[in-house]
C-alpha positions as CSV (number, residue, x, y, z in Angstrom):
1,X,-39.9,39.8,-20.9
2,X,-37.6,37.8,-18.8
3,X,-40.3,35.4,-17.4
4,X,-41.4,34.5,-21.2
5,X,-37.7,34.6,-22.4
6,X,-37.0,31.6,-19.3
7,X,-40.1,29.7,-20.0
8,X,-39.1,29.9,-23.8
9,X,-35.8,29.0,-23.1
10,X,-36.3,26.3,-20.6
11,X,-39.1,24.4,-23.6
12,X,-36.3,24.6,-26.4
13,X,-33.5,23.1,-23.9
14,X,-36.0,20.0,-23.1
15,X,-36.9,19.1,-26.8
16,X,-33.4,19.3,-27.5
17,X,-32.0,17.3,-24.8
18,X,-34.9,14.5,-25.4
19,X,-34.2,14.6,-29.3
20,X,-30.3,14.4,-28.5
21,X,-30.1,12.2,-25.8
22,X,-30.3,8.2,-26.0
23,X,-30.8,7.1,-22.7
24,X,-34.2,9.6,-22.2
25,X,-36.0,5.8,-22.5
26,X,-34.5,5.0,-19.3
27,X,-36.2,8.0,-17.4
28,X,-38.3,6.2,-14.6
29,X,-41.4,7.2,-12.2
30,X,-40.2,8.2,-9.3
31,X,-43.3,8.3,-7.3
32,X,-42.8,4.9,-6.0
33,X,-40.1,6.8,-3.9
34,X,-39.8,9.3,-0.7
35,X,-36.7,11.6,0.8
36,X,-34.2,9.8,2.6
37,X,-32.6,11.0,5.9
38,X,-30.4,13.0,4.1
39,X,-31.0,15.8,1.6
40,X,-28.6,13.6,-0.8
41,X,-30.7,10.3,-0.6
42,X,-33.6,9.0,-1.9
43,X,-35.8,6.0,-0.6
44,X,-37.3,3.1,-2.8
45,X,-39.1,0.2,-1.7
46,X,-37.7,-3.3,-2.3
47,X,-40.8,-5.9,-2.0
48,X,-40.2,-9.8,-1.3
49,X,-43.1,-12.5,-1.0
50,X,-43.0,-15.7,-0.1
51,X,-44.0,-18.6,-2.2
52,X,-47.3,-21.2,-2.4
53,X,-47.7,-24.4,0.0
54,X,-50.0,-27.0,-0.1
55,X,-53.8,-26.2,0.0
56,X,-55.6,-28.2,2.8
57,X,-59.5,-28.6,2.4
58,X,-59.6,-28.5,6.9
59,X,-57.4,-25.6,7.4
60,X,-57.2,-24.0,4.3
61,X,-54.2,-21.6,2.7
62,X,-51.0,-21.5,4.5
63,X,-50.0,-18.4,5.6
64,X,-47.3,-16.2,3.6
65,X,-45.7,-13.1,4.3
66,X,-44.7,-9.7,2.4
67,X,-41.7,-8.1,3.2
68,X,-41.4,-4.3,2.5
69,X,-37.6,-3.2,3.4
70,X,-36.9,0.2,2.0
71,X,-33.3,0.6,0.6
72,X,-31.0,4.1,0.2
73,X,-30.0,5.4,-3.0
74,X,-28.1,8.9,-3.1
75,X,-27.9,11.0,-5.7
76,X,-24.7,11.0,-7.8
77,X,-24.9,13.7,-10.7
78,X,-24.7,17.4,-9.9
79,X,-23.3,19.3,-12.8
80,X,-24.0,22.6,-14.2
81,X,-22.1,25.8,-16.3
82,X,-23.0,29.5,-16.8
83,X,-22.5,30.7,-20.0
84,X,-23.1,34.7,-21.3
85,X,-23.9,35.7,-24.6
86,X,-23.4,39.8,-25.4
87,X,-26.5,41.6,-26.3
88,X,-24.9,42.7,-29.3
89,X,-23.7,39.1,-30.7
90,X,-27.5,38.5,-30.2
91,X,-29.0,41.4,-31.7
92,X,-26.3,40.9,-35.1
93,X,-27.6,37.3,-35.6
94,X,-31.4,38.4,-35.6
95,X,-32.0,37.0,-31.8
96,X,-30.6,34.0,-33.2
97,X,-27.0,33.5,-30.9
98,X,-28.9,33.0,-27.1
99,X,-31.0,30.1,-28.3
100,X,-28.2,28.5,-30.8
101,X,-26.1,28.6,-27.4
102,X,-28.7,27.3,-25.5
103,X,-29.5,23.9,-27.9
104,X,-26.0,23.7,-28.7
105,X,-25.1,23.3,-25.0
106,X,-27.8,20.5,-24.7
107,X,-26.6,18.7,-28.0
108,X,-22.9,18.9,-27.6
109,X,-22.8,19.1,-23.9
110,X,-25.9,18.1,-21.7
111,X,-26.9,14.9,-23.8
112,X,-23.7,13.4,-24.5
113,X,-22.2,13.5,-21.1
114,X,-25.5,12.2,-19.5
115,X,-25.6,9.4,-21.7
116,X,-21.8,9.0,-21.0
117,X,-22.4,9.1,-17.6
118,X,-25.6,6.6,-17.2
119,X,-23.7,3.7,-19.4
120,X,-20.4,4.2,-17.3
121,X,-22.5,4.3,-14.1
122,X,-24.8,0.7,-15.4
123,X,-21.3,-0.6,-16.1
124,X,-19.7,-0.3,-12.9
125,X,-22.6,-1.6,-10.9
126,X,-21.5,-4.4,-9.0
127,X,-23.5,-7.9,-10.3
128,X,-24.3,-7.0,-13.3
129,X,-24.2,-9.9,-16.1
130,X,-20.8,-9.1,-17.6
131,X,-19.9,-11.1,-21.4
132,X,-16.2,-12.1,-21.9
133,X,-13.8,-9.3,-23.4
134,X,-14.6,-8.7,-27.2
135,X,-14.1,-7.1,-30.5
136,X,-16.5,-8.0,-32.9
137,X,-15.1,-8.7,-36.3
138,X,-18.2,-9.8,-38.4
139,X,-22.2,-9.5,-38.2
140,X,-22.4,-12.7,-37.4
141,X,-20.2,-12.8,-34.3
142,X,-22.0,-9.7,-32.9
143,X,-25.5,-11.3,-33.1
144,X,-24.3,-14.7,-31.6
145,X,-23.2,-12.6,-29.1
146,X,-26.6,-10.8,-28.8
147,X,-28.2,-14.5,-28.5
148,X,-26.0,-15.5,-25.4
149,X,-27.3,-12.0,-23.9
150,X,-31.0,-12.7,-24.1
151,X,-30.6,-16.6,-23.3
152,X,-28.5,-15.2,-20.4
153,X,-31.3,-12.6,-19.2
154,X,-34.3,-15.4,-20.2
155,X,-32.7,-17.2,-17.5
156,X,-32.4,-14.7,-15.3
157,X,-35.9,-14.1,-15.6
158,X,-35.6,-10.6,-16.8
159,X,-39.6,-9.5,-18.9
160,X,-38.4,-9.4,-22.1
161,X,-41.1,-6.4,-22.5
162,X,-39.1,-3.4,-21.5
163,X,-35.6,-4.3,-23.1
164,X,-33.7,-2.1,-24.8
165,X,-30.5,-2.8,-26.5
166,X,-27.6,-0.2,-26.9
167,X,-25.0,-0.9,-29.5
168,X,-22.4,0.9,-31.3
169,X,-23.5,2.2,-34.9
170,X,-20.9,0.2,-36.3
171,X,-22.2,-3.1,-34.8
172,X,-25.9,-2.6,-35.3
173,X,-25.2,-1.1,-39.2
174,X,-23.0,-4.5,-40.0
175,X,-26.7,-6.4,-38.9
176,X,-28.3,-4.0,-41.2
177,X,-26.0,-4.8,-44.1
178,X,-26.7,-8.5,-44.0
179,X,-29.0,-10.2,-47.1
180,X,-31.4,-12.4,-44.6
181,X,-34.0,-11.4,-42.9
182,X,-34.1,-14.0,-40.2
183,X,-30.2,-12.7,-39.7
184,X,-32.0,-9.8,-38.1
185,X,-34.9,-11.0,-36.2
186,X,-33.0,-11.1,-33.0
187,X,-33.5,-7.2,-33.1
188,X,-37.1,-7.3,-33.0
189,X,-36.9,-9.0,-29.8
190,X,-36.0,-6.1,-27.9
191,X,-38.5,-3.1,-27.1
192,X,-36.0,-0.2,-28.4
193,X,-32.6,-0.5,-30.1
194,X,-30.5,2.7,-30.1
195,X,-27.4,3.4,-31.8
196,X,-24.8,4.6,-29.2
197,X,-21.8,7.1,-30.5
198,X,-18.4,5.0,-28.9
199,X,-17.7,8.5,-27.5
200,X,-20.5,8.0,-25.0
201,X,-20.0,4.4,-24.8
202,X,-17.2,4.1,-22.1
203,X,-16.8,1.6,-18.9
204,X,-15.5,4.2,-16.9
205,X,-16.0,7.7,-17.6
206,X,-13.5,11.1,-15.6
207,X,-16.2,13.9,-15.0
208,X,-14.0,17.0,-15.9
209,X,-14.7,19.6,-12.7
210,X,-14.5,22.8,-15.2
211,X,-11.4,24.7,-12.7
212,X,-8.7,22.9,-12.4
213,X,-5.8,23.4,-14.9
214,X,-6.4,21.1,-18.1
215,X,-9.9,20.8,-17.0
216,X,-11.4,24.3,-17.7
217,X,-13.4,23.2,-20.7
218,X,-15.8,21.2,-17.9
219,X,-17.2,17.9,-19.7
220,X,-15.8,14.3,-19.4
221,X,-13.5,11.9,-20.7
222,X,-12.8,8.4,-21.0
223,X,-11.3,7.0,-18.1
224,X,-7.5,5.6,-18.0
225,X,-9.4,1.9,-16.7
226,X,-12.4,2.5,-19.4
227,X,-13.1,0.4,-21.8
228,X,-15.1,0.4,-25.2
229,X,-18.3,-0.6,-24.6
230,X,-19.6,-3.0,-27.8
231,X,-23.3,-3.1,-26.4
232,X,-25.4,-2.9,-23.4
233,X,-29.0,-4.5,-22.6
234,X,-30.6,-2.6,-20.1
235,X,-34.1,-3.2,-18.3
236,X,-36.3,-0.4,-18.2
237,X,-37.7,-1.7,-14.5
238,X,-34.1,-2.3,-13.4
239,X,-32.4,1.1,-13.7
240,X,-33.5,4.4,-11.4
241,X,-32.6,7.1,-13.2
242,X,-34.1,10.7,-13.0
243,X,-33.3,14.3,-12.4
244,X,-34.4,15.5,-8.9
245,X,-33.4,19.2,-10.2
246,X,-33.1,20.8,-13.2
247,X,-32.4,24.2,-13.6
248,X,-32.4,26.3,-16.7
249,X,-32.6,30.1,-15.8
250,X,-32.0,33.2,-17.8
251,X,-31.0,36.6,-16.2
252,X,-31.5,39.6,-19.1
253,X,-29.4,42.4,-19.7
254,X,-31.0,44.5,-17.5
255,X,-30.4,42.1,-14.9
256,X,-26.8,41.7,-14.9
257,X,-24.5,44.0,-12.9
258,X,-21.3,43.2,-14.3
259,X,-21.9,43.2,-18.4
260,X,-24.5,43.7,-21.5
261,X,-25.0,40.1,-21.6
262,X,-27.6,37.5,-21.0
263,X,-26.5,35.1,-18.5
264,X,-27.7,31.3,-18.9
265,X,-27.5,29.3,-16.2
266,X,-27.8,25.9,-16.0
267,X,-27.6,22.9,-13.5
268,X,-28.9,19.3,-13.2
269,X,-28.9,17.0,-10.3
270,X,-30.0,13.4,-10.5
271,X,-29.1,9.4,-10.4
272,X,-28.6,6.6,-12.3
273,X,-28.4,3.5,-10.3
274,X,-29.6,0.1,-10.5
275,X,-32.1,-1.6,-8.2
276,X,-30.0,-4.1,-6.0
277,X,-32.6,-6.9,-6.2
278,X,-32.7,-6.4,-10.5
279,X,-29.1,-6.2,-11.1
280,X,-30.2,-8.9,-13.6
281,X,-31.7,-6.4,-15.8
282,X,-28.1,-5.1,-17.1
283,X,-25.8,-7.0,-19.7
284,X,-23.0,-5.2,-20.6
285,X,-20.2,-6.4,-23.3
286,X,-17.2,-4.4,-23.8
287,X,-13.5,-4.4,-25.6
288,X,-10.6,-5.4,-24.0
C-alpha cells in the first residue's frame, strides 16, 4: 500500500506543479552536462570556433580551431518541508485531505516560489540586457517597450525561435484590450508568452529558512532591494535550469513512530543560472 500510495502521490504532485508553475518552459536537457569536483557543481561545455579565411586553390582551407573549455555551475536551490496529515482528518474527508495537502503544497507553495526564485535568480545575473527603470502607464508604452527588447536581442544575435516573454497580467491584458490587430502582432513574435502574478515577479527575492522567529511559515518574500519586475524575455538555450533531486516520499501510518499520521515529505534541489557566454539571452525590465 505504501509503495502505490508514493508512486500515486509523487504523479499528482508533478501534474500539479507543471500545470501551476510558469517557468516549467524553461526546464533544459541536462545531458550535455557531467558532475563537477564537488558534489554541489555541475559541469557544462562552453564551445568557441574560429571564423573563415580566404580559400586558396594551391594550399587549400586555412586551418581553424575549436575550443572546448568546460565551465562550473553549482547548484543553488535546496528546499524542502514535512508536513503530517492525521489518519482520521483523512478518513472524515473520504481520502480526500492527503492528496488536497499534497497539490495544495505544489500550487501555493512549490510553484510559486520556484518561479519566484528563477526570475529573481535571471535578474540578478551579472550582463544581462537591463531596460531603463519603468512603470508602464498605457498599452502602447508597454509594447514600444517590447520593440526596444527584441531590436535589442536581434542585435544581440539572440534565435528569435525559443523566446519566451514573461509579463505581468496587467501589462499583457492592457495589449489584449486594444482594437488593432497589428497593435498586437509583436506578441506573435515570441515562441510562449506567460502571464506572471507580480507576487512571483520580484528582482530580488529573501528565501524564508522555515525556523527562525518570523520565518516559521518557510516560503519567500520580496526582498528589501527587489523590485517589480514589468517583464522578462528569456532564451530557452540561455538559461540552465533543472532539478538534480526531487523528492516526494510518503511514510503511512503504520510507519510512523511518533503519531497516526501520514507523513509527506518533500525536497527539491536544483539551479537556475545562465550560460556565461548567452547572457544575451535575458532582458529584464522592472519598476523603480
Amino acid at each position: 500500500m505504501g509503495i502505490a500510495l508514493a508512486k500515486n502521490y509523487t504523479n499528482l504532485i508533478d501534474e500539479v506543479y507543471k500545470s501551476a508553475s510558469v517557468t516549467a518552459d524553461l526546464t533544459s536537457d541536462n545531458n550535455m552536462m557531467k558532475a563537477g569536483g564537488n558534489g554541489n557543481e555541475i559541469l557544462y561545455p562552453q564551445i568557441s570556433v574560429s571564423g573563415l579565411g580566404n580559400y586558396d586553390r594551391n594550399s587549400g582551407y586555412t586551418n581553424g580551431s575549436v575550443d572546448v573549455v568546460w565551465k562550473t555551475a553549482t547548484f543553488n536551490y535546496d528546499r524542502g518541508t514535512k508536513l503530517s496529515i492525521d489518519t482520521m482528518d483523512d478518513a472524515e474527508t473520504f481520502q480526500v485531505a492527503f492528496h488536497m495537502a499534497g497539490a495544495t503544497l505544489q500550487r501555493e507553495k512549490v510553484a510559486p516560489e520556484a518561479d519566484a526564485f528563477t526570475f529573481a535568480t535571471l535578474a540578478g545575473t551579472e550582463g544581462i540586457s537591463v531596460a531603463a527603470t519603468a512603470a508602464f502607464s498605457t498599452a502602447e508604452e508597454f509594447l514600444q517597450a517590447l520593440m526596444a527588447a527584441k531590436s535589442k536581442m536581434d542585435e544581440d544575435e539572440v534565435p528569435e525561435e525559443g523566446r519566451v516573454l514573461y509579463a505581468t497580467h496587467a501589462l499583457l491584458n492592457s495589449v489584449m484590450a486594444l482594437d488593432t490587430t497589428k497593435s498586437k502582432e509583436v506578441l506573435t513574435s515570441f515562441e510562449i508568452v506567460r502571464k506572471v502574478p507580480q507576487s512571483r515577479f520580484y528582482t530580488a527575492i529573501d528565501l524564508l529558512d522555515g525556523k527562525t522567529t518570523g520565518e516559521e511559515l518557510g516560503h519567500y518574500k520580496k526582498a528589501a532591494e527587489g523590485k517589480d519586475i514589468n517583464f522578462m524575455i528569456v532564451h530557452k538555450g540561455a538559461v540552465i535550469k533543472f532539478d538534480k533531486h526531487v523528492v516526494g516520499d510518503v511514510i503511512d501510518p503504520a510507519g510512523n513512530p511518533d503519531a497516526d499520521s501520514y507523513i509527506v515529505k518533500y525536497r527539491k534541489y536544483g539551479i537556475v543560472d545562465v550560460y556565461k557566454n548567452k547572457v544575451a539571452g535575458v532582458y529584464l525590465s522592472h519598476k523603480a
